[in-house]
N, C-alpha and C positions, 0 to 999 in steps of 0.2 A: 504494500500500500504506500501511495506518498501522501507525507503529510509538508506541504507547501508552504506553510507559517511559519517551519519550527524548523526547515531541513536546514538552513541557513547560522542555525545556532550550532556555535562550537561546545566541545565538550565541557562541563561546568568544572573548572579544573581543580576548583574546595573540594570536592567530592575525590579528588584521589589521595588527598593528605587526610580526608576522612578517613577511608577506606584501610591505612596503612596506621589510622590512631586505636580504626576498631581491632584490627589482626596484632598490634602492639596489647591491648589491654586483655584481650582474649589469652595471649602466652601468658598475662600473669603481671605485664612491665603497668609499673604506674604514670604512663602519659600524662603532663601538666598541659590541659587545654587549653591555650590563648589563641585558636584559631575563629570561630564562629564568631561572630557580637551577639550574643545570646542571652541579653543581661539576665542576670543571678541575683539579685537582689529583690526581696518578696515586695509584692505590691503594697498598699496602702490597708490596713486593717480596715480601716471606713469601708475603701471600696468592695473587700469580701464581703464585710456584713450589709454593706446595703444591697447586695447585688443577691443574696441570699435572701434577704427581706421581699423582695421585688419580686425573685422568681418563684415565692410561696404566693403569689396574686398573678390567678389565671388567667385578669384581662392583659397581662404581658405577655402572655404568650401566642398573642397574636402578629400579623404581619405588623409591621410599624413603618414607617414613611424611610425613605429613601435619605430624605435631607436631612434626616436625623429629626428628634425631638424638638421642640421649642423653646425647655429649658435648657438645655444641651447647647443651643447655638448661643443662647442668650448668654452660659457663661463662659464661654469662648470671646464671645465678645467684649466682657466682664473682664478678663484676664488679659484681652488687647489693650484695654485701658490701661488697663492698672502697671501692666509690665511695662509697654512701648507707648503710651498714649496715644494709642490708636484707637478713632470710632469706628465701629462695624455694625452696618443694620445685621442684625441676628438673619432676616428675612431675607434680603437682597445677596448680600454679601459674605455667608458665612454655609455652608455644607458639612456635613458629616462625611467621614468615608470609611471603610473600611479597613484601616491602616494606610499608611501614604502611599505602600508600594501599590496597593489598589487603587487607590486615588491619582494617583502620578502616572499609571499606566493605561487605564480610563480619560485620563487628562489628555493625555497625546490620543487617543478617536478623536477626541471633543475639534483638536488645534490644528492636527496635520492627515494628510491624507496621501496617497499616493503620488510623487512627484515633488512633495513639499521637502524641505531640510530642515535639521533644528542643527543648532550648536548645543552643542555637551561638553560638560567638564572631560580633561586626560591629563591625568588616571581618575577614574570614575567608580561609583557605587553600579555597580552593572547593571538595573534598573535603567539609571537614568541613559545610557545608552541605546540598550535595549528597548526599552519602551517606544522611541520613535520608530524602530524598527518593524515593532509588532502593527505599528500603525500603518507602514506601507512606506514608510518616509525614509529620506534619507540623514543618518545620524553624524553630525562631521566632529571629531572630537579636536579638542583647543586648549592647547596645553593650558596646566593653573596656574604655572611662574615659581619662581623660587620664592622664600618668604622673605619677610625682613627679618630682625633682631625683636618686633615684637610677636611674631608670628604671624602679619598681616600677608597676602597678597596683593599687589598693586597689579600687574602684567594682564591677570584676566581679562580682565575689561578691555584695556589696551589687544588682547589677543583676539578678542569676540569681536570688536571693532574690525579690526584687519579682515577675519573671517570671512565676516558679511562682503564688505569692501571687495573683494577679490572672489566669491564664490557666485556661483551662480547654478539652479535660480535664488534667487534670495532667501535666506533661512529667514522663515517667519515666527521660527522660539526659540528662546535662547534659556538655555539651563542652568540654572547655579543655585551650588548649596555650601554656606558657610554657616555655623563651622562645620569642615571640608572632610568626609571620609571619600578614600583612605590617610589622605595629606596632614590630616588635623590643622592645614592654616586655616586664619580667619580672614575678615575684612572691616573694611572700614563704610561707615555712613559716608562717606569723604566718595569711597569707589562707588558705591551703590547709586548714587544721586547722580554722577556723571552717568551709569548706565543707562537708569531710568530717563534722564533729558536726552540721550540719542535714542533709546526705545519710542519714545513719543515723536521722533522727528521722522521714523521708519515702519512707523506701524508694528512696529515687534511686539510680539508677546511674552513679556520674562517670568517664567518658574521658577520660584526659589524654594529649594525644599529643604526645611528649616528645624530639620528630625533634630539636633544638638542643640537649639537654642537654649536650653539651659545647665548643660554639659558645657562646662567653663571652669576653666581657674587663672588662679594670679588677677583678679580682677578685671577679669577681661568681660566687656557686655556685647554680646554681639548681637546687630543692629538687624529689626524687621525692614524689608524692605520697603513696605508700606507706611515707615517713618521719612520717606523719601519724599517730597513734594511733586504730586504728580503722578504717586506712582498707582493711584488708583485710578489711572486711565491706561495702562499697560501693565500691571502687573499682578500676580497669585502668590500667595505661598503658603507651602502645606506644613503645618504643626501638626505634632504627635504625642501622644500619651507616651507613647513606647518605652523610651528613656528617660523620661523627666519625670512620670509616677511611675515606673517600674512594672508595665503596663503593655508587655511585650506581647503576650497570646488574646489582651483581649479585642486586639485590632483597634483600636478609636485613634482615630486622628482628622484633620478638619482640612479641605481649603478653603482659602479666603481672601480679600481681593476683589479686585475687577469684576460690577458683580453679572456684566453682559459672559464673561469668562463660569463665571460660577453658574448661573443659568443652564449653559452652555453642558455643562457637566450634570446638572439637576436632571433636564430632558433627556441625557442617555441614560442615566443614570437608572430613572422609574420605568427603563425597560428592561434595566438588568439585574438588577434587585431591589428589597425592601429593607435595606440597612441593616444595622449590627442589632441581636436581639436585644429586647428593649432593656430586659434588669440593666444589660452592660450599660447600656446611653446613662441611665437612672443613676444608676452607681460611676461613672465618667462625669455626673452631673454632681453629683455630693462633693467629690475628690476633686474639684476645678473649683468650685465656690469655697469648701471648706480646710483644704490639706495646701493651704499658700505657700508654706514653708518647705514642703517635700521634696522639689525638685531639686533647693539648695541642701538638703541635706542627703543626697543622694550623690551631687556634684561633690561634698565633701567627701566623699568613702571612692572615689575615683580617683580625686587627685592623692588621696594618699595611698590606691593602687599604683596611680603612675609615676608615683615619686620612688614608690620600692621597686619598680621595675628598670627606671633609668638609673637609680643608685644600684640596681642588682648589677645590669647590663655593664655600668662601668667598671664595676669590682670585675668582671669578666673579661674587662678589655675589649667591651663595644661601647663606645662613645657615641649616641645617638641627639637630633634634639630634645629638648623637653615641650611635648605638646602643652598649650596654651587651651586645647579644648579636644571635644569630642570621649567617645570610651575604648582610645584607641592607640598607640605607638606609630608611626612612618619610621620603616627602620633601613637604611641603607644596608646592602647587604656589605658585612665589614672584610678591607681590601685581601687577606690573605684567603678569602673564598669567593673573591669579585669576577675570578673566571665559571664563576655558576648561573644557569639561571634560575631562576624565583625558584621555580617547581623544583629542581635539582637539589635546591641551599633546603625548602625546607624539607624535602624528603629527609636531607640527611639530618636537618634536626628531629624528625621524627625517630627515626632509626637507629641514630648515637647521641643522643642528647633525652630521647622521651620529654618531648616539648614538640606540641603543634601549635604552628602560626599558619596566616592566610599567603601565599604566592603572590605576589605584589601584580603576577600578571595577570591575573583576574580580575583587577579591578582596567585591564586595558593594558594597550604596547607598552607605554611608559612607565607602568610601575616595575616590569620586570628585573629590575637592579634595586627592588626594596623588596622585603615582606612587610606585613602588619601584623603585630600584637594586640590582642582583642583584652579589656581591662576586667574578665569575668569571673577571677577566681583571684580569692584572699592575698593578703599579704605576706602571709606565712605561706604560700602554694606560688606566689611571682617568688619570690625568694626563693626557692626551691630552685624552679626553672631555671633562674639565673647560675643559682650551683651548678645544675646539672649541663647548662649549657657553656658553664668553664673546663667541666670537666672531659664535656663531649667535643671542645673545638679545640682542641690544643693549640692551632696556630695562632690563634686570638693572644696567650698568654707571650 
């Protein structure tokens, strides 16, 4: 049989350091997993019990609205204020979705269609490439630029510029998500506002998918793009439960934005589903209005993952930067194993090391001279790994 859609996707290449974590753990070897971003950190106690509460009331267990509930948008909107001072009509401008990768992949039906191009971040969250692809589109990737000294990227912008400028036919979306997996650089209000004023001169439509916005440290605040003037005439971006309430399996996350763009997404939307069941919205709805403080305490127990990680890492004799954000590492693969690639380097940390991390080329061509380290297991278990990964690299020492 062919399947047309999908013959075109490469093999999912996390799935062979999978494969080689599961046959390691099966002999007996105790693997430290820093490959998946899988967050391990238990949800919100509110949202179990309320979400328990809700699904003991049988009128929840009906279909429920696509756009999500009412209360639901309302405190999405409530939290645009309060975080970014941003207004959002609940109504117009705010949608439920089913996790962002739903939402974001759904997003490109709504934008591009066969023929059309987007610009994508390289090295990318493989979604955001993929998705214009499953749309029929073509995906051009554009490099994200080295960082500064605060971890900002400047070059995007300037690269997505160029892009357009020289591509043809004209990419009508432009994609970006700061803070940046797998890069962990951020950005600046400073870049976002020069985007936004060429996006409005070009009719572009910018996505910013904004899964990290509260995955931050060293006081770093990173900017909605909808604090940009203007940018509610071109531009979306998707917040997520995911990582900011620890809120990974129950899918809730929002676009919002542009609300001809959101619209746009509502109409496909009520013919493809009837939204996340209801307890979850219910209990998504208590933990937005009443757990304010969660995200940052959750931003707390990461950075002091990735502080035992980059202090493990040097004791080991891999000098990496220190991410500024995200639940993640960028780790250049270190020079006396630089004749490896990605898949190579972390095979062999899988196999003499018992430490899995992700292939930096899965996230796209450019990452293949980095892995990434996923922040999902304790500090006494990155500790470990960094032991185990002095002991297994000797050329490191």
């Amino acid at each position: 049989m062919e399947f047309r859609r999908i013959q075109g996707l490469p093999p999912y290449v996390f799935t062979i350091i999978d494969g080689l974590k599961v046959q390691a753990r099966r002999a007996g070897r105790d693997v430290v997993d820093l490959g998946f971003g899988n967050p391990d950190l238990p949800s919100p106690d509110k949202a179990v019990e309320k979400l328990c509460e809700a699904a003991h009331n049988a009128r929840n267990h009906r279909y429920s609205s696509s756009r999500g509930i009412p209360k639901l948008r309302e405190a999405v909107s409530a939290l645009y204020a309060r975080r970014f001072g941003v207004h959002l009509d609940p109504d117009t401008e705010v949608i439920s979705t089913i996790g962002a990768k739903e939402g974001f992949s759904h997003l490109m039906w709504v934008l591009l269609q066969p023929g059309d191009a987007a610009l994508v971040p390289s090295p990318s969250y493989p979604i955001h490439i993929w998705g214009p692809y499953f749309a029929g589109a073509d995906a051009r990737q554009v490099p994200v630029g080295p960082k500064d000294a605060e971890g900002n990227v400047h070059d995007y912008v300037d690269n997505v510029m160029e892009a357009w400028e020289y591509g043809w036919p004209k990419p009508r979306v432009v994609v970006l998500s700061f803070p940046h997996n797998p890069t962990t650089a951020t950005t600046t209000l400073a870049d976002l506002q020069r985007l936004v004023d060429w996006a409005r001169e070009r009719d572009v439509v910018l996505v910013h998918d904004f899964a990290y916005a509260d995955t931050v440290f060293d006081g770093v605040e990173p900017p909605s793009i909808l604090q940009c003037e203007g940018a509610e005439d071109v531009a979306v971006e998707l917040y997520s439960m995911t990582k900011s309430y620890s809120m990974a399996g129950w899918r809730v996350a929002f676009l919002v934005g542009n609300r001809e763009v959101v619209a746009a997404l509502t109409k496909l939307k009520s013919y493809l589903d009837y939204g996340t069941f209801q307890p979850i919205q219910i209990a998504a709805t208590v933990v937005l209005n009443e757990e304010v403080d969660h995200p940052s305490q959750v931003s707390a127990v990461y950075r002091s993952r990735r502080d035992a990680l980059v202090e493990g890492l040097a004791r080991a004799g891999w000098e990496i930067p220190t991410p500024r954000g995200t639940m993640f590492a960028w780790a250049r693969i270190p020079e006396p194993y630089a004749e490896l690639r990605s898949i190579d380097f972390a095979k062999l940390l899988v196999e003499d090391c018992d430490v899995a991390v992700s292939p930096g080329v899965g996230f796209g061509p450019q990452g293949d001279d980095y892995v990434r380290f996923a922040l999902i297991e304790n500090e006494q278990r990155i500790a470990q790994a960094a032991r185990q990964l002095r002991r297994g690299l000797p050329k490191l020492g």
